[in-house]
C-alpha positions as CSV (number, residue, x, y, z in Angstrom):
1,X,0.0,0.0,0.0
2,X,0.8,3.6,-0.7
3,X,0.6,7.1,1.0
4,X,0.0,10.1,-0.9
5,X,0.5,14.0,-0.4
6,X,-0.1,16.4,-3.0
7,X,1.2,20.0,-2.6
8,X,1.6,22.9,-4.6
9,X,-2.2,24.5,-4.9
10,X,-2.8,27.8,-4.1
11,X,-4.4,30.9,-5.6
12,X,-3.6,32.3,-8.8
13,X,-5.2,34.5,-11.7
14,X,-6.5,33.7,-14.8
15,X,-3.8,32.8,-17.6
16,X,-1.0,32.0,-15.0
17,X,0.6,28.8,-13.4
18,X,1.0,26.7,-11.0
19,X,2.8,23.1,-10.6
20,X,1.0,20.2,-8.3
21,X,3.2,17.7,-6.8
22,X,2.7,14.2,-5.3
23,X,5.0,12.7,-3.2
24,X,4.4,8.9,-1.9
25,X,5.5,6.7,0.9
26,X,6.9,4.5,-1.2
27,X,8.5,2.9,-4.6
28,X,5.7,4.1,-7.3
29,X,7.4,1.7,-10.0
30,X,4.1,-0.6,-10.1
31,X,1.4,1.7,-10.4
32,X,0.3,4.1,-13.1
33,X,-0.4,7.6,-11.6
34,X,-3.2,10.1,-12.2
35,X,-4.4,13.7,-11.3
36,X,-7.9,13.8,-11.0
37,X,-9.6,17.0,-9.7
38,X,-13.7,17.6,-8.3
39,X,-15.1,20.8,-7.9
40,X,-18.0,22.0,-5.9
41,X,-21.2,20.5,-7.1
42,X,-19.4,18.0,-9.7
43,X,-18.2,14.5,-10.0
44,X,-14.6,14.1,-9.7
45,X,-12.9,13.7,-13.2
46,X,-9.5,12.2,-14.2
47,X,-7.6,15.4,-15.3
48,X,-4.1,13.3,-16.5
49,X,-2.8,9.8,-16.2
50,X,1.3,8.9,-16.7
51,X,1.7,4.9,-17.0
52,X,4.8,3.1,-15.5
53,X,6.3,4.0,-19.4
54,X,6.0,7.0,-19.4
55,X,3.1,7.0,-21.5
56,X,0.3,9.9,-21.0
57,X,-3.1,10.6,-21.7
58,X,-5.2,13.8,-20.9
59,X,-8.8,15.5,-20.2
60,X,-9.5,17.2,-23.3
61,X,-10.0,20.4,-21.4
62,X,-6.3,20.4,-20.2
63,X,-4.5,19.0,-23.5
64,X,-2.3,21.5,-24.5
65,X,-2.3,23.5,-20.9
66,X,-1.1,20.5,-18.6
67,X,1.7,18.0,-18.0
68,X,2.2,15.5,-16.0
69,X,5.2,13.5,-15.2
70,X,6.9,11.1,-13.1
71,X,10.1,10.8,-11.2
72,X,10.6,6.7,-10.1
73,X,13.6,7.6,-8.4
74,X,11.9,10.1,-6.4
75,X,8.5,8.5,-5.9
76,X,7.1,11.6,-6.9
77,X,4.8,12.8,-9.7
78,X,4.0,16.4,-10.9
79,X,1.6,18.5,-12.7
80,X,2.3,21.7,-14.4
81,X,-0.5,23.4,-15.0
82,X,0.1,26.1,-17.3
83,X,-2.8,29.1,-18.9
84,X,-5.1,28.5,-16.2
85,X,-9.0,29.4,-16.2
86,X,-11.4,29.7,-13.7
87,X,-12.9,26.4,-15.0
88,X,-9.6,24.7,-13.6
89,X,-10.6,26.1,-9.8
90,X,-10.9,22.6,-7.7
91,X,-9.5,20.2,-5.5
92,X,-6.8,18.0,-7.4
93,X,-6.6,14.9,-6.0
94,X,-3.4,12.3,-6.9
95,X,-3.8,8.5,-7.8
96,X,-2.0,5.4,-7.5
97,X,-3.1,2.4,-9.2
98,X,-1.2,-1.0,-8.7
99,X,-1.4,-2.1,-12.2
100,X,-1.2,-6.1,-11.1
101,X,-4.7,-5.9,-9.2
102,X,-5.9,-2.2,-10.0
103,X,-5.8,-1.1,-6.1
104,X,-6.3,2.6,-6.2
105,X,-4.6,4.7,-3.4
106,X,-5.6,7.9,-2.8
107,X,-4.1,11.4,-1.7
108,X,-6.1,13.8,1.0
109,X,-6.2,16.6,-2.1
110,X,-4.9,20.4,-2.9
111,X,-7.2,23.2,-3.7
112,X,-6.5,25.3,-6.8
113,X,-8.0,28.2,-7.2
114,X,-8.3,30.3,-10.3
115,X,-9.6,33.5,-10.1
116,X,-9.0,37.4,-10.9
């Protein structure tokens, strides 16, 4: 089993940046890592997913905007979240999933707040 914390959320206006990290208790080298954000009122949605090789896949609503990636070394993953709208406000959640019995661990969340 993994523990995640995310950091990195915070405030910030329309158009700028911000970069999410996840940080886990352990070796992340058998699970395929996710963001997934929920804001008020909404289901949570995945956001961006970064398999053990590296491969990606995005929210359309992010593509061009976001990336994630993944450090095994460090047991960490990021997201830089770049040209930010208020649509992005939420609280971003990071995900573990043990790819031999599709566990998924879960981190207590960062709010991100977009706004002017």
């Amino acid at each position: 089993q993994v523990q995640l914390v995310e950091s990195g959320g915070g405030l910030v206006q329309p158009g700028g940046s911000l970069r999410l990290s996840c940080a886990a208790s352990g070796s992340i080298s058998s699970y395929d890592m996710g963001w997934y954000r929920q804001a008020p009122g909404k289901q949570r949605e995945l956001v961006a997913v970064i398999t053990g090789f590296h491969s990606t896949n995005y929210a359309d609503s992010v593509k061009g905007r976001f990336t994630i990636s993944r450090d095994n070394a460090k047991n960490t993953v990021e997201l830089q979240m770049d040209s930010l709208k208020p649509d992005d406000t939420a609280v971003y959640y990071c995900n573990a999933r043990r790819r031999w019995d599709g566990n998924n661990y879960w981190g207590p969340g960062t709010q991100v707040t977009v706004s002017s």
